[in-house]
Structure formats: C-alpha cells, structure tokens
C-alpha positions as CSV (number, residue, x, y, z in Angstrom):
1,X,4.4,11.0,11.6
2,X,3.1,8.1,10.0
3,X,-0.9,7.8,8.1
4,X,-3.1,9.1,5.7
5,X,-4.8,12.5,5.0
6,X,-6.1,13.9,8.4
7,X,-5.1,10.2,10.5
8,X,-1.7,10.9,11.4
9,X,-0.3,9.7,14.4
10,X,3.0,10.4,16.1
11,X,5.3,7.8,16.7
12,X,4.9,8.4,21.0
13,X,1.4,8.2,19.9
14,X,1.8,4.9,17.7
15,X,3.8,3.2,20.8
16,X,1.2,4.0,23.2
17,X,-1.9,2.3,21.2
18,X,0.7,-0.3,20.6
19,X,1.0,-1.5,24.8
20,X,-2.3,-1.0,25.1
21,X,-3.2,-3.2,22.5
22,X,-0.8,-5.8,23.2
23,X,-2.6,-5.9,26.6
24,X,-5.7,-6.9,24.9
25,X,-3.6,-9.5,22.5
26,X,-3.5,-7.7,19.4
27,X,-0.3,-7.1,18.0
28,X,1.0,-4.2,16.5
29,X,4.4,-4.7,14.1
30,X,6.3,-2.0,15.5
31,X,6.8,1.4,14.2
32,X,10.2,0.6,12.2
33,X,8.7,-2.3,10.5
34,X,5.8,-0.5,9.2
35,X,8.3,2.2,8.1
36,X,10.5,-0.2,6.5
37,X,7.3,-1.3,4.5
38,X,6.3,1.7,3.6
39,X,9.6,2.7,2.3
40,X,9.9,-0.4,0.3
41,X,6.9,-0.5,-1.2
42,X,7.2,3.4,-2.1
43,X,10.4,2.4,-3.9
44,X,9.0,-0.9,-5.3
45,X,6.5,1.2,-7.2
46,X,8.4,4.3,-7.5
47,X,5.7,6.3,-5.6
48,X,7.7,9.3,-4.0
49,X,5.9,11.4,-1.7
50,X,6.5,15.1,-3.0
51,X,6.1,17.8,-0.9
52,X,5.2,21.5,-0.7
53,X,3.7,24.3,1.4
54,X,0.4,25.7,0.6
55,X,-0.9,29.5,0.5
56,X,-1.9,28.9,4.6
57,X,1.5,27.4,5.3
58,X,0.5,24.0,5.5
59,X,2.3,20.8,4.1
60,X,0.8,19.0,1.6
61,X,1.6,15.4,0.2
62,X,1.0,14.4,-3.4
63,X,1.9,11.1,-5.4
64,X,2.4,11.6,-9.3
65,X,-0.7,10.5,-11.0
66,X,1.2,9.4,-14.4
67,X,3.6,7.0,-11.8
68,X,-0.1,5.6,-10.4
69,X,-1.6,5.0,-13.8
70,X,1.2,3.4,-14.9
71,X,1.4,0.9,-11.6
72,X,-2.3,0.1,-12.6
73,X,-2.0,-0.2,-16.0
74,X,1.0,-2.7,-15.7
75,X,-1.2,-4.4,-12.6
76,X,-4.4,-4.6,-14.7
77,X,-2.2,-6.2,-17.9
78,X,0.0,-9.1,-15.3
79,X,-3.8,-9.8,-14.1
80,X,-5.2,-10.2,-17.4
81,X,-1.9,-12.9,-18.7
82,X,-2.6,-14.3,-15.2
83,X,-6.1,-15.1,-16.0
84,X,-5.5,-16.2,-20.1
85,X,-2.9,-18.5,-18.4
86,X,-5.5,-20.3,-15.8
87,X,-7.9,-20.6,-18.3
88,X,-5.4,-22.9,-20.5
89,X,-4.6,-24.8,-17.7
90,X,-7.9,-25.4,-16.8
91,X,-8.9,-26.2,-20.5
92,X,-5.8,-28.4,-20.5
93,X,-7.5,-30.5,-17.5
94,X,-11.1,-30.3,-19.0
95,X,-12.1,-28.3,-15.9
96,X,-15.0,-25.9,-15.5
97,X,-15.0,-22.3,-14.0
98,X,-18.1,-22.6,-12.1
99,X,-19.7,-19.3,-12.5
C-alpha cells in the first residue's frame, strides 16, 4: 500500500491507473521508483513510520514530531544563511531586490 491518510492505493491498483494513464500520455514513474523515493527520503530525514494497532484494531501511522521540528528548524535556518548570503552578493553587484 502506498499514500496518505484515507488515499491508499494497492499496488494492482497503482498499475492499473498507471496503463490507463499512459494511454492518455501522462506518465506515471512506476511503483518501485516511487518506493525507492519514499524510502530515501524517509531515511534522508530520518522520518520512520512507526506503527501500532488501535482500541478498534486498526493500524495507525505516526511520524515523531521532535524528528519533524527538528527537519524544519534546520530547513528554516539553511534558508535564512541562504538568503544573508544572496543579499551580499547582490550588495556586492550594487543590485536591487525589487520588491
């Protein structure tokens, strides 16, 4: 199963849509590359899918909130050197930001 909160799609499911759309000429990436992607960027960012059962027997998918905060908080300060760092190149080339 591959998606998001109630959008989950079997892979037999995934292939389907995918013919069908390549019909039409709109490529899909196929199901191991999007796999492959997810996996990477799960590890990339250390986000590892825990799971558990619930009270009603269902499976439930959570993500540690101190791991996101941290991935933004290190996100929001790389954007903020990024942006000191255009500034002085564009002060270094007497160029304005238009705003």
């Amino acid at each position: 199963m591959m998606g998001y909160l109630h959008n989950l799609m079997s892979k037999v499911t995934f292939l389907q849509l995918r013919v069908i759309l390549r019909v039409r000429n709109l490529p899909l990436p196929y199901w191991d590359t999007l796999k492959r992607a997810r996996e990477r960027i799960q590890e990339d960012y250390g986000m590892k899918t825990q799971v558990s059962t619930s009270v009603w027997d269902n499976k439930c998918f959570t993500l540690n909130l101190r791991r996101i905060l941290a991935n933004v908080s290190q996100f929001s300060t790389n954007i903020g050197a990024l942006v000191v760092d255009l500034e002085a190149l564009l002060d270094s080339r007497n160029c304005q930001i238009p705003m």
